[in-house]
DOPAPA-389576 format. One record per residue (C-alpha): residue in one letter; x, y, z. Coordinates in nm, 4 decimals. Layout:
// residues N
+------+----------+----------+----------+
: rest :        u :        v :        w :
+------+----------+----------+----------+
:    A :        X :        Y :        Z :
...
+------+----------+----------+----------+
***
This chain:
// residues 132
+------+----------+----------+----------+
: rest :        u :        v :        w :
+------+----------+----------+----------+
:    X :   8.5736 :   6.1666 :  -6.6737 :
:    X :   8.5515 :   6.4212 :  -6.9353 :
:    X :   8.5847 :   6.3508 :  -7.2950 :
:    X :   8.7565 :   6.5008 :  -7.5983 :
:    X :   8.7183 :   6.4600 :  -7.9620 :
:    X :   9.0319 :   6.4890 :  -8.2007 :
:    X :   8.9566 :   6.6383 :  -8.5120 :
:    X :   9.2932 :   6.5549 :  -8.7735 :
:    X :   9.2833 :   6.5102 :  -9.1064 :
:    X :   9.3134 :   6.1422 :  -9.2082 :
:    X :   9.5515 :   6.2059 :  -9.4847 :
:    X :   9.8127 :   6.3912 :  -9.2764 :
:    X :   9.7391 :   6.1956 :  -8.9275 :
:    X :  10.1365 :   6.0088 :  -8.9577 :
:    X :  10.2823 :   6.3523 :  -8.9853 :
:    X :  10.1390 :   6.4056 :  -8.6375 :
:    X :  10.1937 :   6.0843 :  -8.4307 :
:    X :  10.4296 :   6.2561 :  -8.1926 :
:    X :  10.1794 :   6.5379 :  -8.0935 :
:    X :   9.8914 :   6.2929 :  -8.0936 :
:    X :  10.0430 :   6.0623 :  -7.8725 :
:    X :  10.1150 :   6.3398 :  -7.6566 :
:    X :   9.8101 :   6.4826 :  -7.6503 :
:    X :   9.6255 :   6.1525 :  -7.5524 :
:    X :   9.8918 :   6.1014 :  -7.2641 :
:    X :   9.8043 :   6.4823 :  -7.1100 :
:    X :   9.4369 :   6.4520 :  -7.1528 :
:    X :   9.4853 :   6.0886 :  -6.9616 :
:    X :   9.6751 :   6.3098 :  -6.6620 :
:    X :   9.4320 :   6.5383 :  -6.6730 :
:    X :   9.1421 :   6.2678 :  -6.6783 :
:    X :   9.0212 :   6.3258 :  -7.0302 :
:    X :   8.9458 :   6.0640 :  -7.2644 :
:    X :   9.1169 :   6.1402 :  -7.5962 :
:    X :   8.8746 :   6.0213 :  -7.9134 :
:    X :   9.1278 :   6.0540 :  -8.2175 :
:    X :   8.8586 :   5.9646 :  -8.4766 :
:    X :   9.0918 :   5.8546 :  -8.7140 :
:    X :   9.2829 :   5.6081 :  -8.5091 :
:    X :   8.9680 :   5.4796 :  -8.3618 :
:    X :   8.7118 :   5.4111 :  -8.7029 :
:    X :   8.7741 :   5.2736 :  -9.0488 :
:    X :   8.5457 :   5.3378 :  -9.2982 :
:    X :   8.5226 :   5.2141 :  -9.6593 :
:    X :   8.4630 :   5.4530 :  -9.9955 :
:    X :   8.0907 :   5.3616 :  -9.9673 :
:    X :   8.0437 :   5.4466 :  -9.5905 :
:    X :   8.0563 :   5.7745 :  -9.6089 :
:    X :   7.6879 :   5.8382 :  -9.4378 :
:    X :   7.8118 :   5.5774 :  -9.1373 :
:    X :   8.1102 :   5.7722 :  -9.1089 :
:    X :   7.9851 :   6.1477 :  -9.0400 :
:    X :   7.6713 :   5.9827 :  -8.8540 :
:    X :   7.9485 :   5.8347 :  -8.6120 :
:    X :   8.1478 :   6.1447 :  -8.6069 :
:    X :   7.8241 :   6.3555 :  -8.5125 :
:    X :   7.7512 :   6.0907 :  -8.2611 :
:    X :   8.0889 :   6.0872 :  -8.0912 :
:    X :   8.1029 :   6.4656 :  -8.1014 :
:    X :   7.8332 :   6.4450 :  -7.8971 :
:    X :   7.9454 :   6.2370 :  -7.6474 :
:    X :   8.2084 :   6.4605 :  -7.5760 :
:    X :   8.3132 :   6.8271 :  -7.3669 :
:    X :   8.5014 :   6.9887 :  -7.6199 :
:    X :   8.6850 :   6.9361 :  -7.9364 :
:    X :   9.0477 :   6.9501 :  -8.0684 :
:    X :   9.1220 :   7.0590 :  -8.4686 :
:    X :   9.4749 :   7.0236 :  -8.5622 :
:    X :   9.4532 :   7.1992 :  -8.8526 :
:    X :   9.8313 :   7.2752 :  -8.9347 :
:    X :   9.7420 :   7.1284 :  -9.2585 :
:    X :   9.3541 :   7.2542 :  -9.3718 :
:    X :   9.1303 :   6.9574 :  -9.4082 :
:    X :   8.7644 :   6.9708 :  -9.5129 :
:    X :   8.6421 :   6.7540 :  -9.2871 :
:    X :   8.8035 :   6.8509 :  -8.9911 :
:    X :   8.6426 :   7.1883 :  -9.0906 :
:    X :   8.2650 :   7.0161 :  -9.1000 :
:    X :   8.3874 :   6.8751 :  -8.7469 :
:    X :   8.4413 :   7.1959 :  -8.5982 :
:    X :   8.0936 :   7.3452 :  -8.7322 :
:    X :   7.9093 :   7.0672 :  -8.6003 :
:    X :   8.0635 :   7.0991 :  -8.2509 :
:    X :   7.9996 :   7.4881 :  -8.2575 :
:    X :   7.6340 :   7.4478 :  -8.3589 :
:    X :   7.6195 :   7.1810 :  -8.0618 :
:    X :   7.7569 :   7.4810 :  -7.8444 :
:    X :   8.0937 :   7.2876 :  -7.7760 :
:    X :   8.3820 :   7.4833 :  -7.6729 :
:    X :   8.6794 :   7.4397 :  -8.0018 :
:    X :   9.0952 :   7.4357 :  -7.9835 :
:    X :   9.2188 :   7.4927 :  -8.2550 :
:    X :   9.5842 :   7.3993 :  -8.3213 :
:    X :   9.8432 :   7.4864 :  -8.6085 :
:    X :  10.1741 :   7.4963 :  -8.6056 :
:    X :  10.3713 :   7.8353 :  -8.6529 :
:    X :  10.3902 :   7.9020 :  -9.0192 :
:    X :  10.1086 :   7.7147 :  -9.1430 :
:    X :   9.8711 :   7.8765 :  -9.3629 :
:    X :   9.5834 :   7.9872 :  -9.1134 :
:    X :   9.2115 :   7.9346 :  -9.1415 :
:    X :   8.9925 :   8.2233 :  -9.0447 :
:    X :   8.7021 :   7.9758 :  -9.0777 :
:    X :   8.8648 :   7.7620 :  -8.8166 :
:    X :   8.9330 :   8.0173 :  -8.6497 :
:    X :   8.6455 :   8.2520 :  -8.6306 :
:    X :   8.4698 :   7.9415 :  -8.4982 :
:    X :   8.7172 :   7.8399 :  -8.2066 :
:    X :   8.6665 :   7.8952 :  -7.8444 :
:    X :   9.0529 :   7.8457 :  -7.8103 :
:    X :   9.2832 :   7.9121 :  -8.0523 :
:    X :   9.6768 :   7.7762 :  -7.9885 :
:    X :   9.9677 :   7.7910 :  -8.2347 :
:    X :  10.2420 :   7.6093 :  -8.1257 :
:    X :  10.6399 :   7.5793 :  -8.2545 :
:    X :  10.6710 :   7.2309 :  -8.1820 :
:    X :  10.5475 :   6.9192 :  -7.9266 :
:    X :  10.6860 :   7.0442 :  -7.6302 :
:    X :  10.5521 :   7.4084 :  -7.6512 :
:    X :  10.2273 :   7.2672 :  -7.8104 :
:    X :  10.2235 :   7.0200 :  -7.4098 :
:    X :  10.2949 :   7.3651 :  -7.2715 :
:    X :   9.9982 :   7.5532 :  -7.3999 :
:    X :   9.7896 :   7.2722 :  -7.3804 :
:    X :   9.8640 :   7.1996 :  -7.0007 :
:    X :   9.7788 :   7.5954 :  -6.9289 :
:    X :   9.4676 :   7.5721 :  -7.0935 :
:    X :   9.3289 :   7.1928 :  -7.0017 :
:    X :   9.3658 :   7.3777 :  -6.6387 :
:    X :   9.1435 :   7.6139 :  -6.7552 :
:    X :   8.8429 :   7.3575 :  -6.9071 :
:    X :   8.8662 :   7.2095 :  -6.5993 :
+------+----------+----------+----------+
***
């Protein structure tokens, strides 16, 4: 089974449940495990060391990574570095109308910008056919 990391920030993850959830059910069709890193760990103010050590170390464990990144985040921006310098292939995700990262971008395999869940399940289908 391949795996897949989900890079979101943690701030905006609610804002997202709908696409998340949907995400995790078409990787499961398409026998992909789903990480969503900020579902799975909890980390307190003075972890931050653990927490990028264990981000690094799941990245690792897994074929590619997602970035939703219709709203920028930092981190998720340190997430998709480390995967490129680890030679993993990148989606990047936004939805239409969000402000667009050329950093994000410029460092993406894939790059998908979507209107809404269903289109986003559309895209995603086309190209999960294509990582396989």
């Amino acid at each position: 089974m391949k795996k897949a990391y989900l890079a979101i920030s943690y701030s905006n993850r609610k804002l997202f449940d709908k696409e998340v959830q949907s995400l995790i059910e078409l990787c499961k069709m398409n026998n992909i495990e789903l990480l969503s890193f900020v579902d799975k760990y909890n980390f307190k103010e003075n972890e931050e060391k653990e927490m990028m050590e264990t981000a690094f170390l799941e990245i690792d464990k897994s074929d590619f990574l997602i970035a939703e990144l219709t709203t920028k985040s930092i981190g998720v921006g340190i997430e998709i570095g480390y995967a490129r310098a680890k030679g993993k292939p990148i989606i990047y995700l936004r939805k239409k109308k969000s402000e667009y990262s050329t950093t994000a971008s410029g460092s993406s395999t894939y790059n998908i910008e979507y209107k809404n869940k269903t289109d986003l399940m559309e895209l995603m289908k086309t190209l999960l056919k294509r990582l396989e």
